[in-house]
C-alpha positions in Angstrom: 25.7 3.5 114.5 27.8 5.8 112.5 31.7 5.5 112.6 33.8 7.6 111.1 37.2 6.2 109.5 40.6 8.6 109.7 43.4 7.1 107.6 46.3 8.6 108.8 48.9 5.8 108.4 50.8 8.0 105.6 54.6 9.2 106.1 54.2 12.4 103.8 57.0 11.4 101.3 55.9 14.4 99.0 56.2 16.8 101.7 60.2 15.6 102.3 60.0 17.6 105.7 62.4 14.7 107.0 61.0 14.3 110.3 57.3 13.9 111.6 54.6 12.3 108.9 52.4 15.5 107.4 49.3 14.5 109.7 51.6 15.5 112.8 52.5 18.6 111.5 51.6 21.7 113.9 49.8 24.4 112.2 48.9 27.3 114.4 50.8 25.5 117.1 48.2 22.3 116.9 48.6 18.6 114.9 47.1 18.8 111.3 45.6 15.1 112.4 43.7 16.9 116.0 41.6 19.6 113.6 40.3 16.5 111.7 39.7 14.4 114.9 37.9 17.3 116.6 35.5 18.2 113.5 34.6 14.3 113.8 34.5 14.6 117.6 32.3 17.3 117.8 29.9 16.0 115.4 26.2 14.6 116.6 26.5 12.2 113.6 29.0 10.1 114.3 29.2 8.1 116.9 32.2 6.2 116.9 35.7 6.9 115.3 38.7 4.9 113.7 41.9 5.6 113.1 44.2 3.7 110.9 48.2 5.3 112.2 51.3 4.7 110.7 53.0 1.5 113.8 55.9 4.1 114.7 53.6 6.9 115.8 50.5 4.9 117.9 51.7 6.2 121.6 52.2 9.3 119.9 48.7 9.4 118.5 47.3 8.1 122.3 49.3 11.1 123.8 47.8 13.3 121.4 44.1 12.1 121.8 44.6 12.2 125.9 46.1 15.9 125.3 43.4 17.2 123.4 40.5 15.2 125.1 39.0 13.3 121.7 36.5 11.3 123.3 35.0 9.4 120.3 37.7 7.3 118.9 36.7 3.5 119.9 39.7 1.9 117.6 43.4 2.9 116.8 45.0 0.2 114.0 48.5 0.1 112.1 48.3 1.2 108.7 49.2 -1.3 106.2 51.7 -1.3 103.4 49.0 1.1 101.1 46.2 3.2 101.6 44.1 0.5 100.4 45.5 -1.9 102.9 45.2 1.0 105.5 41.5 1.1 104.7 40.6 -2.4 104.8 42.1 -2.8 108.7 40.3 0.2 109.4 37.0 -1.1 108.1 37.7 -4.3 110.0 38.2 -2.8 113.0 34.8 -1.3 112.6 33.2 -4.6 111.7 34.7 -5.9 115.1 33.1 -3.0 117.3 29.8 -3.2 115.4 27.1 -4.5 117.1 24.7 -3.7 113.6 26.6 -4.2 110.8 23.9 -4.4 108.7 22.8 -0.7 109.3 26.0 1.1 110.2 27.4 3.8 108.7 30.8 4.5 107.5 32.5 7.7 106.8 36.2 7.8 105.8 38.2 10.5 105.7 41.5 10.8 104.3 
C-alpha cells in the first residue's frame, strides 16, 4: 500500500500573519492545505493518507476534509514539538494502519 504523509503541524511564524497557521491560508478563496490534500486524493498511487496537524486546529482540519470531500485520509495526528517529531508520529501512525509494513510505501510531503 502506498500512504502518503502531510505534515502540516507548523504555525507559520515567518509568515507573522497573526492569526491562522500558513497551511490554512485561503488562496483563491480555498485552504493552501485542501490543494495539497486533493492532488494526493486524486492520485491512483496512493492509497492512503496522513496528516500530522498542529492540536489547536484538528476539528478544523475534520471540517475542512468533510467540506471538501477528501476521501483518502485514514489518520489525522498532533504534530509534535519539531518537524522531526511531527514526522515520526506521522510515520507511526502509518505503521499502526499498515497491514504490510514490509512493502509499503511512504510519501511525505511538507
Amino acid at each position: 500500500m502506498n500512504y502518503a504523509l502531510i505534515l502540516a503541524a507548523g504555525v507559520g511564524q515567518r509568515m507573522r500573519n497573526g492569526g491562522l497557521p500558513k497551511q490554512f491560508l485561503k488562496l483563491n478563496g480555498k485552504p493552501i492545505i485542501i490543494y495539497t490534500l486533493e492532488k494526493f486524493d486524486q492520485m491512483e498511487e496512493i492509497s492512503k493518507i496522513v496528516i500530522s496537524c498542529h492540536g489547536d486546529y484538528l476539528d478544523y482540519m475534520q471540517d475542512l476534509l468533510q467540506f471538501y470531500q477528501i476521501k483518502k485520509v485514514a489518520g489525522i495526528v498532533v504534530g509534535g514539538a519539531d518537524r522531526q517529531a511531527s514526522l515520526l508520529r506521522g510515520l507511526d501512525e502509518v505503521r499502526g494502519l499498515s497491514q504490510d509494513p514490509e512493502n509499503d510505501i511512504v510519501v511525505i510531503h511538507d
